[in-house]
C-alpha positions in Angstrom: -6.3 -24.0 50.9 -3.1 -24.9 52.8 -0.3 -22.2 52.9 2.0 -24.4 50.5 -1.2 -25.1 47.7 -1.5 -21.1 47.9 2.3 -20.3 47.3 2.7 -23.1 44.3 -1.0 -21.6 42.5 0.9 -17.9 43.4 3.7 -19.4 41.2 2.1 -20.6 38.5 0.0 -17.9 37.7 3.0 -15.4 37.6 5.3 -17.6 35.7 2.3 -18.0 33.1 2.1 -14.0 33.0 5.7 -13.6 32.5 5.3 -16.3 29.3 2.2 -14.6 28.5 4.3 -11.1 28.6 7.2 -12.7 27.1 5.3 -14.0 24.1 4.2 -10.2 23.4 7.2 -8.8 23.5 9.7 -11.0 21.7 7.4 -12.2 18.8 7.0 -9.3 16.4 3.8 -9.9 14.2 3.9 -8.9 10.5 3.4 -10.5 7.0 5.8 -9.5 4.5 5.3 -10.9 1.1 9.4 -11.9 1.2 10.5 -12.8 5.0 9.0 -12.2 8.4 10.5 -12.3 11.7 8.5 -14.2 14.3 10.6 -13.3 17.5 13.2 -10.9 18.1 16.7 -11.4 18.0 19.5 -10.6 20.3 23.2 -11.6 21.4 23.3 -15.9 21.4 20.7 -16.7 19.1 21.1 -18.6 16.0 19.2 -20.1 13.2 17.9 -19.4 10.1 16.1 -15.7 10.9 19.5 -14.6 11.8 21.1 -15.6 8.9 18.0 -14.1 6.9 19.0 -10.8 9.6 22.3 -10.9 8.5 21.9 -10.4 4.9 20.2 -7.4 5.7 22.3 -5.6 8.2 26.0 -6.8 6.7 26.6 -3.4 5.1 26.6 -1.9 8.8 29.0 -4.0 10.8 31.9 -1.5 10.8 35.5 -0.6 8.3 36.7 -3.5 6.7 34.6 -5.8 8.4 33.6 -8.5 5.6 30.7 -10.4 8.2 30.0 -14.0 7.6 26.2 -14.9 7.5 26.5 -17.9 9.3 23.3 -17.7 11.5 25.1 -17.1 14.4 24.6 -13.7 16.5 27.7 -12.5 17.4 29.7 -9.4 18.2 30.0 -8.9 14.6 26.1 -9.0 14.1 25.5 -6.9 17.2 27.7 -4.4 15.7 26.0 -4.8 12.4 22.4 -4.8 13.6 23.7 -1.2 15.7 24.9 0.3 13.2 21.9 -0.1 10.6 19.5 1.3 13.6 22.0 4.4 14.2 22.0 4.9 10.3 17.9 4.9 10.2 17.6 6.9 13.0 16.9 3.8 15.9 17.4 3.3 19.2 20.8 1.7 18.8 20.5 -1.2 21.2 22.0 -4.5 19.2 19.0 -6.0 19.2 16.6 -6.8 16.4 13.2 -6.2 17.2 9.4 -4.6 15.8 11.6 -1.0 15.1 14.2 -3.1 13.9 11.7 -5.8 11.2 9.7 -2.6 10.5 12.8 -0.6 8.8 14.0 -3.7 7.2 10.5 -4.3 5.7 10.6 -0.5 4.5 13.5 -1.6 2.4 12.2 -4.9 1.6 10.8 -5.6 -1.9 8.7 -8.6 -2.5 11.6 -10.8 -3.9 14.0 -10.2 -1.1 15.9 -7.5 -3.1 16.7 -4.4 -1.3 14.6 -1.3 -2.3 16.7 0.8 -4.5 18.0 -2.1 -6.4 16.8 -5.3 -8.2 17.3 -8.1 -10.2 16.4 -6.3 -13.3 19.5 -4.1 -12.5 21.8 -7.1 -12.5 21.0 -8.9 -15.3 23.4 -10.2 -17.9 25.8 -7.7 -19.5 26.0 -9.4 -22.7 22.2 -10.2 -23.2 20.4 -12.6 -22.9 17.8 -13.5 -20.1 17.9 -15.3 -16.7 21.1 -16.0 -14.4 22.5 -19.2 -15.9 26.2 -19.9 -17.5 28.1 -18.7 -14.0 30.8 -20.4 -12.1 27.6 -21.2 -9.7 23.9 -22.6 -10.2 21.1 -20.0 -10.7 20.0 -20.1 -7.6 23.3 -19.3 -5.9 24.3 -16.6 -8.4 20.8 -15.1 -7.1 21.2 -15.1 -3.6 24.9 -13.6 -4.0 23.0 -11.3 -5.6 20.4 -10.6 -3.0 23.5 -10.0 -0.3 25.7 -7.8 -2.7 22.5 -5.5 -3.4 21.7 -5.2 0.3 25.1 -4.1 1.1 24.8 -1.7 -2.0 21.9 -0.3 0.1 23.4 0.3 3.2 26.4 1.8 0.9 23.7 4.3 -0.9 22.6 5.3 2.6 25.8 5.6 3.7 26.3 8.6 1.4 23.5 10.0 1.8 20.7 8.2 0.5 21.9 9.3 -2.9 20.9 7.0 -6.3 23.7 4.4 -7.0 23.4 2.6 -10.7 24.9 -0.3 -11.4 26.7 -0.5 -14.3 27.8 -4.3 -15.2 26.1 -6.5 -12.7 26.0 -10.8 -13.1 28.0 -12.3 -16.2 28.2 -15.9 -17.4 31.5 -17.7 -17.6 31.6 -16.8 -21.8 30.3 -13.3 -21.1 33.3 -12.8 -19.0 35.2 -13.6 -21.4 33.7 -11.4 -23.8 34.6 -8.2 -22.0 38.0 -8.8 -21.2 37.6 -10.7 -17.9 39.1 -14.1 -17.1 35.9 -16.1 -17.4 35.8 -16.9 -13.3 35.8 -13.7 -11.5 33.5 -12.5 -9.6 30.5 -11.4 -11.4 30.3 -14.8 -12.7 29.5 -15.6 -9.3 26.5 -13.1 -8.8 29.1 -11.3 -5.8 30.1 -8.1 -7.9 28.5 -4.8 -9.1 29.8 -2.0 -10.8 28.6 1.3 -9.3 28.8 4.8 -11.2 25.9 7.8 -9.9 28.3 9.7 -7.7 32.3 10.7 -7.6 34.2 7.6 -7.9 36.5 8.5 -4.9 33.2 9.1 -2.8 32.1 5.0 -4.0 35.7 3.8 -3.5 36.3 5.4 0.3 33.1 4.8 2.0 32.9 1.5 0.3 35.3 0.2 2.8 32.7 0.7 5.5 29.8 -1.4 4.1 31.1 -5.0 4.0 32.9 -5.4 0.8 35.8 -7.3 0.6 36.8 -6.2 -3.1 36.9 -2.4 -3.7 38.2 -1.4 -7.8 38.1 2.0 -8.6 40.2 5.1 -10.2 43.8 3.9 -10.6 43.3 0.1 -10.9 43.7 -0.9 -14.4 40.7 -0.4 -16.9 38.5 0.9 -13.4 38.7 5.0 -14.3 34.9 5.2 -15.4 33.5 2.9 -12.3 34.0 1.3 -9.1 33.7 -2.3 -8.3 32.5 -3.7 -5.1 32.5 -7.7 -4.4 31.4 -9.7 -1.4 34.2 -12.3 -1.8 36.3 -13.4 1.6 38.6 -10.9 3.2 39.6 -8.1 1.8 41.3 -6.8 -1.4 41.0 -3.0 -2.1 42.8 -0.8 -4.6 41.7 2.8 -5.8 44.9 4.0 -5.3 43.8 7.7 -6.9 41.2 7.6 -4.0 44.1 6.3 -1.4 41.9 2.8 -0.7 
């Protein structure tokens, strides 16, 4: 075998290790009965698994920070993606990999809801059955849903792990309506809960830090007995008894 034959067979075989290597170690295996991740997910990517990420880790992206999911892995998601492993006791590295998909599939139920809530939870505050009637299609007032419970999650961890119930979750357009609302706002939309469980103040304040851009509590009209958390754009807080 000539010298240059040796070198180029030397190459190939390492660069086939390093595939073979890199295969192991980015592509997490699991089968979860809702979402798997099949590679891991750092700074740059994009597509679909980091939007489906991003769901998951948007109550962790810092105070007042009101992420996009938008399947893109930015600074914002980096941040996000740290601060869910520093709040489950991870090594905090920004990067979503097996110790990363294995938490998240802790906290993972079946339908995509987040562990300590579900869809039962949210269901119509003026009876009835299903999520129809809203100022969006079923489907969408379900997936608002989905993202509004998972940053209720990281909002009940926040605080200690401590049971959150939700007091007045989806409502359609006449439901609205029916309790005093304008027939549009949020929770025709599948983005709002109403949380009660622990001091109001307690909801209100560390609310800010878990991706919600509306925050209602004690002090905003007819929000003594509750606090209301919304995933709409930016950010529109007042608890003004709680100083939010």
């Amino acid at each position: 075998m000539t010298r240059l034959r040796a070198v180029l067979v030397s190459l190939v075989v390492t660069m086939t290790s390093l595939v073979a290597i890199t295969a192991t170690t980015t592509t997490p295996a699991h089968a979860d009965e809702c979402y798997s991740w099949g590679r891991s997910l750092s700074s740059g990517a994009s597509g679909a698994d980091v939007a489906e990420l991003q769901i998951r880790v948007a109550g962790w992206a810092g105070y007042g920070v009101n992420m996009a999911i938008d399947g893109s892995f930015g600074p914002q998601t980096v941040a996000a993606v740290q601060g869910f492993q520093a709040a489950y006791g991870l090594e905090a590295d920004g990067v979503a990999g097996p110790a990363t998909y294995a938490q998240i599939y802790e906290l993972q139920d079946p339908d995509c809801t987040p562990l300590h809530f579900s869809y039962d939870e949210v269901v119509p505050d003026c009876g009835g059955t299903g999520f129809s009637g809203g100022s969006v299609p079923e489907e969408t007032v379900k997936e608002n849903l989905k993202r509004v419970m998972w940053r209720a999650e990281a909002l009940r961890q926040r605080i200690g792990n401590v049971p959150l119930t939700v007091s007045s979750g989806f409502r359609s357009q006449a439901c609205d309506v029916e309790v005093g609302g304008s027939g549009s706002g949020q929770h025709t939309y599948g983005n709002a809960l109403d949380l009660i469980g622990v001091p109001f103040c307690t909801l209100a304040d560390n609310a800010r830090y878990n991706g919600f851009g509306g925050i209602f509590g004690p002090g905003y009209p007819d929000h003594d007995d509750h606090v209301h958390v919304d995933i709409r754009a930016g950010n529109t807080w007042s608890a003004p008894d709680c100083g939010v």
